[in-house]
Z-matrix of the N, CA and C atoms (Angstrom, degrees):
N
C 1 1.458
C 2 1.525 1 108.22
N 3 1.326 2 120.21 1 153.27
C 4 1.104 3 119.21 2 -170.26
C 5 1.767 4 109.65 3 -132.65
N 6 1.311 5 136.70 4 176.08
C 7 1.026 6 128.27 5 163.36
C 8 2.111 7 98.91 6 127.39
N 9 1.663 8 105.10 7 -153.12
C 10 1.175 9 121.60 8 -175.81
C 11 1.515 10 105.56 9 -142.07
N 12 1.680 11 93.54 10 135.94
C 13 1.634 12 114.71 11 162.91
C 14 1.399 13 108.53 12 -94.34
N 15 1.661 14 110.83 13 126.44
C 16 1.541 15 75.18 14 169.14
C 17 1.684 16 101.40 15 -114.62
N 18 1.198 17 133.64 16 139.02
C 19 1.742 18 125.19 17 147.26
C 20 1.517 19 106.39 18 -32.89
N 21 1.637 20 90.30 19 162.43
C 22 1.806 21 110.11 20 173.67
C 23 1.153 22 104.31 21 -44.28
N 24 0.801 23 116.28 22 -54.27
C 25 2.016 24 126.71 23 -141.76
C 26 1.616 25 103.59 24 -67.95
N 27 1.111 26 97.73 25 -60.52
C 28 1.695 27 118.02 26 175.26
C 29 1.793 28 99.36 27 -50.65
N 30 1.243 29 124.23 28 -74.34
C 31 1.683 30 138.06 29 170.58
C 32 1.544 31 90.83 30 -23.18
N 33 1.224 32 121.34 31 -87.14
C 34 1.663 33 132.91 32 179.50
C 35 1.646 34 105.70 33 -15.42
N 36 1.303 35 89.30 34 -80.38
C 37 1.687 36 95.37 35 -168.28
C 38 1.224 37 113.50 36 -58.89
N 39 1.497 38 134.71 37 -41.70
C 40 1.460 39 109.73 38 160.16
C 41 1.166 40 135.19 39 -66.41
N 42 1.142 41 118.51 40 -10.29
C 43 1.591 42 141.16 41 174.68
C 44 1.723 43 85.85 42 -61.20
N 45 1.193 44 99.19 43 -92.66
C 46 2.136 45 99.75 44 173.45
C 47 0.949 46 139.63 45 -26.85
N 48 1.242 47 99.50 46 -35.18
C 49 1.672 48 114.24 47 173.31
C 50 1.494 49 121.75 48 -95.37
N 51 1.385 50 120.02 49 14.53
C 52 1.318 51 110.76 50 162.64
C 53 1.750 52 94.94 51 -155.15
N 54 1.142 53 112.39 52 14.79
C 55 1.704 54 117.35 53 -178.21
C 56 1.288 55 124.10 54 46.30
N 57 1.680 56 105.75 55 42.19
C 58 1.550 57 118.49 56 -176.36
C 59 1.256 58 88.66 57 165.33
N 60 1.866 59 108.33 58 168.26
C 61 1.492 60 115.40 59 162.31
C 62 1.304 61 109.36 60 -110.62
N 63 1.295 62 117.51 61 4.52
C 64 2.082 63 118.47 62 175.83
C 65 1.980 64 99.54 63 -29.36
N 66 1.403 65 109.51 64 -55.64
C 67 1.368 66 100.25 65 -170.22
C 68 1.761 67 117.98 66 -56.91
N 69 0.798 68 103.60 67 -2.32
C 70 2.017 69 100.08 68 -168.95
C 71 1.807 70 84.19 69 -84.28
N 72 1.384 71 126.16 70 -2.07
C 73 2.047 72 117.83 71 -174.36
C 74 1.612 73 92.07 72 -90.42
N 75 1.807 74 116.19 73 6.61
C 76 1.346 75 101.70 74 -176.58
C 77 1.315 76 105.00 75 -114.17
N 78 1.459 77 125.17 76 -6.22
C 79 1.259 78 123.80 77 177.10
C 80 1.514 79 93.56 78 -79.88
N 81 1.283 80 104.41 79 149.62
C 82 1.464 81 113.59 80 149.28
C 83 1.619 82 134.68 81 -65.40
N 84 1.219 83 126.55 82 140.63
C 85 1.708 84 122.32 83 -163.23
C 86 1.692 85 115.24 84 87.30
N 87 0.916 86 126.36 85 146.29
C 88 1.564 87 149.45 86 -173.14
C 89 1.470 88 120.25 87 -79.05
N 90 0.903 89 148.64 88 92.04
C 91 1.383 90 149.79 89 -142.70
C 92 1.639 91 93.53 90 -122.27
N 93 1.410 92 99.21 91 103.42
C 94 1.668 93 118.77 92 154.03
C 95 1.885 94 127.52 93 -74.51
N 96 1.177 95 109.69 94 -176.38
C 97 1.294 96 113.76 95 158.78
C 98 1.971 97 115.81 96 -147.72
N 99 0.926 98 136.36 97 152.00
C 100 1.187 99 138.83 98 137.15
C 101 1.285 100 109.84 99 -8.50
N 102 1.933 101 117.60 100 143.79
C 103 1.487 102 110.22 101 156.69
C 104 1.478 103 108.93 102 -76.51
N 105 1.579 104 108.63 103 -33.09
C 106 1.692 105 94.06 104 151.27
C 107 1.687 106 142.32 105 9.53
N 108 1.417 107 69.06 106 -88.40
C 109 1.646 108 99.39 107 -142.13
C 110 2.056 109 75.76 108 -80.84
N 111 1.548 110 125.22 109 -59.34
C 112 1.125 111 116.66 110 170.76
C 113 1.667 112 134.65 111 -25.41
N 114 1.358 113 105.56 112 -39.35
C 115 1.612 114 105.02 113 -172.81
C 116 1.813 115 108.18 114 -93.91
N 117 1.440 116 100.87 115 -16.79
C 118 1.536 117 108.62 116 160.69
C 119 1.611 118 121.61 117 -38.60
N 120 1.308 119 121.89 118 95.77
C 121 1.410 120 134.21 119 152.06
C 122 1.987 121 107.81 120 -35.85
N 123 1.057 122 140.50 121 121.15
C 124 1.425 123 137.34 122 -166.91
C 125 1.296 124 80.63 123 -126.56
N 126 1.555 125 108.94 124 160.03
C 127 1.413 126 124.66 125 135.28
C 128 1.970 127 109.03 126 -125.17
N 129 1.651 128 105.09 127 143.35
C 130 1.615 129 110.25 128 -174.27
C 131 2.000 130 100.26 129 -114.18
N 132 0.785 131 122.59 130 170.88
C 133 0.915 132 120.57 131 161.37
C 134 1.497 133 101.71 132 -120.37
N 135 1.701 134 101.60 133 148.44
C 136 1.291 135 113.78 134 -167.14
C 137 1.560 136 97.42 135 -142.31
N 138 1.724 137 99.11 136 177.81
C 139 1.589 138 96.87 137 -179.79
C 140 1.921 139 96.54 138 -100.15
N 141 1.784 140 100.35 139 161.56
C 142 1.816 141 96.70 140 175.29
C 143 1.188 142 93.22 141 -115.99
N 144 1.203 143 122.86 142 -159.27
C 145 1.653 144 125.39 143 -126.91
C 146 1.773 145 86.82 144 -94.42
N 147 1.326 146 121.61 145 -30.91
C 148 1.579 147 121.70 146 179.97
C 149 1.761 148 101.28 147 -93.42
N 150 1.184 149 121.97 148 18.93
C 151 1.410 150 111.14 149 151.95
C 152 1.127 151 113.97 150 83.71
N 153 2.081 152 128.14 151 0.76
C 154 1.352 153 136.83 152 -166.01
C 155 2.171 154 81.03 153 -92.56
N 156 1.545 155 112.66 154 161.77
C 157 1.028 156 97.00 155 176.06
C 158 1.940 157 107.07 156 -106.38
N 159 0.936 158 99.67 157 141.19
C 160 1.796 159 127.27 158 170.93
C 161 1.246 160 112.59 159 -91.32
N 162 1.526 161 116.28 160 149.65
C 163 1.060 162 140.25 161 -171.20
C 164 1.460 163 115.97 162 -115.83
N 165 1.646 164 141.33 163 94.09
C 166 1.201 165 148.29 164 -111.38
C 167 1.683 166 89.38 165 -157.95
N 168 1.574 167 99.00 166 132.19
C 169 1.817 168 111.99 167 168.65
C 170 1.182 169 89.33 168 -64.87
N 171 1.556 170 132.13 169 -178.03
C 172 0.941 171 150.13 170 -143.16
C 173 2.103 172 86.85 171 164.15
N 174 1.555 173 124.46 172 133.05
C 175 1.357 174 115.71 173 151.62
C 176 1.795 175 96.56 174 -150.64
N 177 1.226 176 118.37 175 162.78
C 178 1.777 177 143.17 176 -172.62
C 179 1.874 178 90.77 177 -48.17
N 180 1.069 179 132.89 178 -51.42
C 181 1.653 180 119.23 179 -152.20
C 182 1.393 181 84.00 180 -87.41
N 183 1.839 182 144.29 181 -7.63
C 184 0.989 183 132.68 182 -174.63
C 185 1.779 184 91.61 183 -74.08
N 186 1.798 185 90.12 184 -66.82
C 187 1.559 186 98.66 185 -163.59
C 188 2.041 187 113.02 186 -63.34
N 189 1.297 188 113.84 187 12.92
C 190 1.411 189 111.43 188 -174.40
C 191 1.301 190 105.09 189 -90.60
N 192 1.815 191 106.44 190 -36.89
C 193 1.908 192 107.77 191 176.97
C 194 1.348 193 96.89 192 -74.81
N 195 1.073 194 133.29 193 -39.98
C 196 1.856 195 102.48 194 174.64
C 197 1.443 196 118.85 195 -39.28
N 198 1.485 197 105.37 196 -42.87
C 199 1.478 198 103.28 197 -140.15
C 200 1.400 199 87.44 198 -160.65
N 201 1.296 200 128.13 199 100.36
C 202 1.323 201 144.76 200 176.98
C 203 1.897 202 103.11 201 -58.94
N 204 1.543 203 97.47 202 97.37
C 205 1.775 204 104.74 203 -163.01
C 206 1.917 205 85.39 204 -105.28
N 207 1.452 206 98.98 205 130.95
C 208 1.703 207 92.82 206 161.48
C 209 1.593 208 105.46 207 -71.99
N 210 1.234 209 108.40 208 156.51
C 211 1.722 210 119.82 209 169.03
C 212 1.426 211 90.61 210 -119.76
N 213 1.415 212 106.65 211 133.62
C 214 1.850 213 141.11 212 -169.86
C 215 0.893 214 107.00 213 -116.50
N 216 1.204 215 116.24 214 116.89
C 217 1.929 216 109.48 215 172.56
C 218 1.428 217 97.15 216 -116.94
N 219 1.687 218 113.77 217 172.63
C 220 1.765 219 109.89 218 -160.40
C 221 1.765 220 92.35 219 -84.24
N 222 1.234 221 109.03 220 135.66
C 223 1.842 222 111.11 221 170.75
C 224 1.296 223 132.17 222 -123.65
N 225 1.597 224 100.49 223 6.03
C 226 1.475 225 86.48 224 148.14
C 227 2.317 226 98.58 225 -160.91
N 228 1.706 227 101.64 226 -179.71
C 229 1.345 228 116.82 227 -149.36
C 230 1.647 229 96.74 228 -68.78
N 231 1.318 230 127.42 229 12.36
C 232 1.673 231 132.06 230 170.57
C 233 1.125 232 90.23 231 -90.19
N 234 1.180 233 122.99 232 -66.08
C 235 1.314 234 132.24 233 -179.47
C 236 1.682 235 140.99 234 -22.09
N 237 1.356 236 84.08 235 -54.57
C 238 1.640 237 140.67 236 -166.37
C 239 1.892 238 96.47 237 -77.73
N 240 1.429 239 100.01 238 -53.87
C 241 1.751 240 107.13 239 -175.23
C 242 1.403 241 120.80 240 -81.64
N 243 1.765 242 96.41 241 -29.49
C 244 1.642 243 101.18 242 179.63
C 245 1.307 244 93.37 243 -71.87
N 246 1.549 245 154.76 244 -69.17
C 247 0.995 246 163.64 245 -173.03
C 248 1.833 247 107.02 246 -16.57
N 249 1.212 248 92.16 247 -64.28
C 250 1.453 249 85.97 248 176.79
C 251 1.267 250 141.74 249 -99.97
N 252 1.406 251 98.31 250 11.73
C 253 2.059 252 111.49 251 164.01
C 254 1.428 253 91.13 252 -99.37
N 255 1.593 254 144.01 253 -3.71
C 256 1.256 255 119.16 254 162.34
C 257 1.553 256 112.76 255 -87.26
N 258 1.163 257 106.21 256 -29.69
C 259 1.936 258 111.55 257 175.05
C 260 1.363 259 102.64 258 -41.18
N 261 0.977 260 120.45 259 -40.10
C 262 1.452 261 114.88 260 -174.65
C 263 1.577 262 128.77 261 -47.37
N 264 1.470 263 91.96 262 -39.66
C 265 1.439 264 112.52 263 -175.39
C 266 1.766 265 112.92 264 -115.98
N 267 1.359 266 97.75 265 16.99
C 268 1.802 267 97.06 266 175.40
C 269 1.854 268 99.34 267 -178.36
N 270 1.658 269 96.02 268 154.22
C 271 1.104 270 81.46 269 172.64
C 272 1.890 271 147.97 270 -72.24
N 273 1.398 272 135.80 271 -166.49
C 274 0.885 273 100.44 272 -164.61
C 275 1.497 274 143.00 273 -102.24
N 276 1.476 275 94.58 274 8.88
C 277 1.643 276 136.26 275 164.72
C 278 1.617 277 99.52 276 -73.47
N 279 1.131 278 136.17 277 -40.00
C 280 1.484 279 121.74 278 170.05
C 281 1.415 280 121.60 279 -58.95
N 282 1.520 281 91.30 280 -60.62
C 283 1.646 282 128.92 281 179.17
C 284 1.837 283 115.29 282 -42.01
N 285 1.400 284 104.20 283 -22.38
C 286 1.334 285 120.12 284 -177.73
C 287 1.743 286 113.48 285 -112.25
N 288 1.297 287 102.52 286 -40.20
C 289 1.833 288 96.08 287 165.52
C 290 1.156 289 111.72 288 -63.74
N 291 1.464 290 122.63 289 -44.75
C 292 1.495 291 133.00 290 -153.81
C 293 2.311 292 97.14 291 -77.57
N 294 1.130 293 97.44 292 -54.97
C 295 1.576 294 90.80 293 177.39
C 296 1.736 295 104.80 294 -50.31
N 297 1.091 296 102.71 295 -36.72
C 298 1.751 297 111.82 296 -167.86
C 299 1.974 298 114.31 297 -67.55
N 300 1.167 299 100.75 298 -32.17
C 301 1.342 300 120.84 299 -179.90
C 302 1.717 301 104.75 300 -93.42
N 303 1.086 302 119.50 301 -5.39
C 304 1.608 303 118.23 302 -157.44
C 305 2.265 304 65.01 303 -115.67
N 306 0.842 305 93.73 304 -91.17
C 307 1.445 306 88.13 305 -164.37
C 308 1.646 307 143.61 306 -60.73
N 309 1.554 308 102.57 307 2.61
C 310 1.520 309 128.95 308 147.76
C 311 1.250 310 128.76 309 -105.54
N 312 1.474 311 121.17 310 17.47
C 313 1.667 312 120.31 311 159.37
C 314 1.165 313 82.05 312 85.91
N 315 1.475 314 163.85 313 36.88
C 316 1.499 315 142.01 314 -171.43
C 317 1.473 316 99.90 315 -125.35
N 318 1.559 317 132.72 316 145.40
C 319 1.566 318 143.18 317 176.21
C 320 1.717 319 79.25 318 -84.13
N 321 1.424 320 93.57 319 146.38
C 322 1.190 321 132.33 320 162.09
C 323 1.534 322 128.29 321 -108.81
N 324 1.038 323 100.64 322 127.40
C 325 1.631 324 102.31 323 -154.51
C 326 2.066 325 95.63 324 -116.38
N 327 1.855 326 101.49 325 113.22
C 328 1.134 327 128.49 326 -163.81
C 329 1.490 328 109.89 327 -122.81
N 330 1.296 329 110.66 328 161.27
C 331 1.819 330 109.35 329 152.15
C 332 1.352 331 90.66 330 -128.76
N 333 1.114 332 137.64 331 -18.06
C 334 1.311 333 129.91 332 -153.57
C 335 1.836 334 123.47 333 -81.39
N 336 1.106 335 93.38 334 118.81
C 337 1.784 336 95.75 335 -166.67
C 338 1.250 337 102.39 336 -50.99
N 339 1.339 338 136.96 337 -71.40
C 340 1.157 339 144.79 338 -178.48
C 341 1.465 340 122.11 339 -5.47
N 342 1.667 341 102.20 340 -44.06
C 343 1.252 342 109.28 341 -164.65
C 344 1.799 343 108.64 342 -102.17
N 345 1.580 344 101.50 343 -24.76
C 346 1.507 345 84.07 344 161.31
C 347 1.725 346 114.67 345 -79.54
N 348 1.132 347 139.84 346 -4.82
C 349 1.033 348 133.10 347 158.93
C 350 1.237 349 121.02 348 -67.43
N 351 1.387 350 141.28 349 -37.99
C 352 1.187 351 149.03 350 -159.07
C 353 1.744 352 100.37 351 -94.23
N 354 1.598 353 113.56 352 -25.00
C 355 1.571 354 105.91 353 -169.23
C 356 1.966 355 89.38 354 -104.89
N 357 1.367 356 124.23 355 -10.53
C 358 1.657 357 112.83 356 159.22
C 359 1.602 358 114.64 357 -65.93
N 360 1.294 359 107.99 358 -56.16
C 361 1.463 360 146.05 359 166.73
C 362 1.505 361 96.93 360 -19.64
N 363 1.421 362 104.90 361 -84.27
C 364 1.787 363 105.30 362 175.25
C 365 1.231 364 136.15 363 -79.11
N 366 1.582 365 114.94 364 19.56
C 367 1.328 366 122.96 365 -154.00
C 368 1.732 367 140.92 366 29.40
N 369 1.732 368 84.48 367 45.10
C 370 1.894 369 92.64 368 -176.57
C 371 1.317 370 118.57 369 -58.40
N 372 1.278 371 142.94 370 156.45
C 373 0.902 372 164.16 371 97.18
C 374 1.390 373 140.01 372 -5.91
N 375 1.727 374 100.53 373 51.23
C 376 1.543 375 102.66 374 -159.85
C 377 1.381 376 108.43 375 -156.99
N 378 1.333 377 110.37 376 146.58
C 379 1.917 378 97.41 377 167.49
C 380 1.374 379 89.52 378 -105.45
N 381 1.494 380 87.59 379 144.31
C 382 1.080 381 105.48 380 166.50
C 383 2.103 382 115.54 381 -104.76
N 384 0.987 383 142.70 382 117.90
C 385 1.211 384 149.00 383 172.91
C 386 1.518 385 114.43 384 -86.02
N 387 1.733 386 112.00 385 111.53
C 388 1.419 387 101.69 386 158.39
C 389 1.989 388 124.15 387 -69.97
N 390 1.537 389 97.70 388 176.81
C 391 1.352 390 105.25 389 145.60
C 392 1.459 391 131.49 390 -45.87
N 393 1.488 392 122.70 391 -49.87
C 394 1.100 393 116.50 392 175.63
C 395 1.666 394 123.11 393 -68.01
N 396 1.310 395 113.66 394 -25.67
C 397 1.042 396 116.26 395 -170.04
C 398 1.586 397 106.52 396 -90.48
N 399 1.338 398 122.79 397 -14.91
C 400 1.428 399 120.09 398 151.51
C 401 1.182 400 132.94 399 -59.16
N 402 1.491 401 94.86 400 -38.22
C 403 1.867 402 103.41 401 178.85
C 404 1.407 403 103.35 402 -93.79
N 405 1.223 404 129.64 403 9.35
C 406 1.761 405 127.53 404 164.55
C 407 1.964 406 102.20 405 -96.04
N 408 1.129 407 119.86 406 -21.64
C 409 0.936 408 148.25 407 -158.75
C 410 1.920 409 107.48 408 -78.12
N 411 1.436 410 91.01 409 -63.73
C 412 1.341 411 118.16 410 171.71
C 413 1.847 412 105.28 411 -71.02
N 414 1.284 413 99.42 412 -71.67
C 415 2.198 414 88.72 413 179.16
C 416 1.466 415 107.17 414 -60.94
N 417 1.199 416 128.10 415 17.59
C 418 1.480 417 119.26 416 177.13
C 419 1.300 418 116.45 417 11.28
N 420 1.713 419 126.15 418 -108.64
C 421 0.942 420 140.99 419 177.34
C 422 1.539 421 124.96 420 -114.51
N 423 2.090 422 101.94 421 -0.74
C 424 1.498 423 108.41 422 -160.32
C 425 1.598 424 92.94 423 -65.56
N 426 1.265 425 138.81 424 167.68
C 427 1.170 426 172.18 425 -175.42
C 428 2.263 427 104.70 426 -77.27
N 429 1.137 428 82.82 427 -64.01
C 430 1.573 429 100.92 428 -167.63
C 431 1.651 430 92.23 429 -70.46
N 432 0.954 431 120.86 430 -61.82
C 433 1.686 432 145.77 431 -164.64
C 434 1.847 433 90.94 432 -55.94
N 435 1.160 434 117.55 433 -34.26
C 436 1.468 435 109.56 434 -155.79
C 437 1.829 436 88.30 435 -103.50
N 438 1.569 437 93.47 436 -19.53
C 439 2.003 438 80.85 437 177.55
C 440 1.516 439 110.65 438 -78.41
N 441 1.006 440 113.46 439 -12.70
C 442 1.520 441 112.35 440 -158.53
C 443 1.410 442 104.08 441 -109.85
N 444 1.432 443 126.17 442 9.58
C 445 1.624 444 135.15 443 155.31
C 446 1.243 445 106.99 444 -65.01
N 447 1.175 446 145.89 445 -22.62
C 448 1.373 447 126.41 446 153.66
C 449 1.365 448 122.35 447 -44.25
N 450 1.442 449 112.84 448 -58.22
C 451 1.140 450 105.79 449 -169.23
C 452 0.950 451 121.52 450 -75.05
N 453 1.600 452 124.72 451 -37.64
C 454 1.767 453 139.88 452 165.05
C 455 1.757 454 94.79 453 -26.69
N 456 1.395 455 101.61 454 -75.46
C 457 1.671 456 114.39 455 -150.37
C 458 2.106 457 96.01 456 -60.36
N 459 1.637 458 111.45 457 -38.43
C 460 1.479 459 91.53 458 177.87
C 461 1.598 460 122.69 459 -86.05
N 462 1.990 461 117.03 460 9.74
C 463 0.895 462 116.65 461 -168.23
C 464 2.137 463 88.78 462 -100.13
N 465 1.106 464 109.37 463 -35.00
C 466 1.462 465 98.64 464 175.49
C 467 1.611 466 127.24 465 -81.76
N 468 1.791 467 100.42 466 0.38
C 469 1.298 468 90.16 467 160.14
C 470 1.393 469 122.79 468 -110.79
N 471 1.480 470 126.21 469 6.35
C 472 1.366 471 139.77 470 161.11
C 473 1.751 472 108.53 471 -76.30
N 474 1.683 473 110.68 472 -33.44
C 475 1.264 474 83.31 473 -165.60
C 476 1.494 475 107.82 474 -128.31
N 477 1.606 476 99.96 475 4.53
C 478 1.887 477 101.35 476 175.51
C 479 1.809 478 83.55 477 -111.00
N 480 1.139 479 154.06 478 -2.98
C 481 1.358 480 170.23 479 -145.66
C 482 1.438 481 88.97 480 14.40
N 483 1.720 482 127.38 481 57.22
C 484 1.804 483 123.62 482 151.12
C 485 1.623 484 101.06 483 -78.56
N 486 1.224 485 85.22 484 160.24
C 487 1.512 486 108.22 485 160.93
C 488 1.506 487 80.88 486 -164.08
N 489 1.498 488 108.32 487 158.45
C 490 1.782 489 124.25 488 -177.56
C 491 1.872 490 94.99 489 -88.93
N 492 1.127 491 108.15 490 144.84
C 493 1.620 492 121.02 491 174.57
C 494 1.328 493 109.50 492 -60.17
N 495 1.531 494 108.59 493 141.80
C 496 1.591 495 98.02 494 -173.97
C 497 1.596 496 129.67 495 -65.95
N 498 1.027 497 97.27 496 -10.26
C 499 2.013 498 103.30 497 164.85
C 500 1.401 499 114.97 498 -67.33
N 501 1.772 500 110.25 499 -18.39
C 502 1.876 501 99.43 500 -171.04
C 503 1.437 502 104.24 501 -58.11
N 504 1.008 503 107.79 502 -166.41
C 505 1.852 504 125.48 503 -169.91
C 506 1.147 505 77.57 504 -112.45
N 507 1.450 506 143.29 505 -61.21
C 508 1.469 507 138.18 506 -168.64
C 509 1.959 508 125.35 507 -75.12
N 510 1.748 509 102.14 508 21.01
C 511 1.532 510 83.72 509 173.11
C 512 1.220 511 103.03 510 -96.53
N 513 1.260 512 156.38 511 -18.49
C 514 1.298 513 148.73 512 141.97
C 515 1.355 514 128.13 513 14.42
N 516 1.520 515 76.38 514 -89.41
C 517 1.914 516 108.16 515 170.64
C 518 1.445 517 118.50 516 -71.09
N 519 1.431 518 134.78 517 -2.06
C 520 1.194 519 150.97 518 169.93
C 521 1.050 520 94.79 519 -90.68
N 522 1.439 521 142.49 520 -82.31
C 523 1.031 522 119.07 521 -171.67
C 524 1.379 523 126.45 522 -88.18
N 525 0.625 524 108.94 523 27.35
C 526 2.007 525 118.06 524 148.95
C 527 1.715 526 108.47 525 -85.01
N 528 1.471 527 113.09 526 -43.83
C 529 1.381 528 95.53 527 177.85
C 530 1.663 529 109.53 528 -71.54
N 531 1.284 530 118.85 529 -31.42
C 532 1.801 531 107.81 530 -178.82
C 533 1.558 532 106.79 531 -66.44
N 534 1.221 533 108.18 532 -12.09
C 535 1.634 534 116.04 533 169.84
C 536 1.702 535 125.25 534 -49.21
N 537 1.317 536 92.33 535 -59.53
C 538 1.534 537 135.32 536 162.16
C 539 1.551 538 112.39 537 -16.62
């Protein structure tokens, strides 16, 4: 199988950063989630009609009509075991994409340091994909798409409050676009 898991966190911040997930039907590849991370009740903060920001449920059948997300549940006992020697060390919406992506060929789509340390650490078998590299991913080369990363990148750090850790390869270029 091929495609992307993403964790909450990652889901969130593009959720914020473009005030929907419609754009992930422009990346190329299929982007699932965890039953996890799916049955998770969220709240995002968003902007309301005067531009102060609000604090808004967010649930999976909302974010599925944006963006037709498969929901993955674990299916078999590799699966099943990696899942829970990673719980240990993350929560369990990671712990369940990340076994799922480690043992179906699938990138896993993270911000979370922890976990690229822990999958160098054990020598996993996985890409891991940030946020930024989704939303570089998505403005490819279009013109319009690459003007409007300003606002994406300062709308997900006002209202998912990411910014990439200063070791990413991508805080640079992150903050050059909040520059913007």
């Amino acid at each position: 199988m091929t495609g992307y898991i993403l964790d909450c966190c990652t889901l969130l911040n593009l959720h914020c950063g473009w005030g929907g997930l419609q754009n992930l039907k422009l990346i190329e590849g299929r982007f699932h989630v965890g039953a996890t991370v799916a049955k998770e009740a969220v709240f995002i903060r968003d902007y309301d009609e005067e531009g102060k920001i609000v604090r808004r449920e967010l649930n999976f059948s909302q974010l599925d009509k944006q963006c037709r997300l498969g929901k993955l549940k674990l299916s078999s006992q590799r699966e099943q075991a990696l899942m829970v020697r990673l719980a240990s060390s993350m929560d369990d919406g990671e712990a369940e994409g990340l076994a799922m992506a480690v043992c179906r060929g699938m990138s896993f789509c993270t911000d979370d340091g922890a976990v690229y340390k822990l999958v160098a650490t054990e020598g996993m078998q996985v890409r891991l994909v940030s946020t930024p590299e989704i939303l570089e991913a998505w403005a490819g080369t279009d013109a319009i798409r690459l003007a409007s990363l300003p606002k994406v990148v300062r709308r997900t750090f006002e209202l998912a409050r990411f910014r990439p850790h200063r070791s990413s390869p991508h805080q640079t270029w992150w903050d050059g676009l909040l520059d913007n």
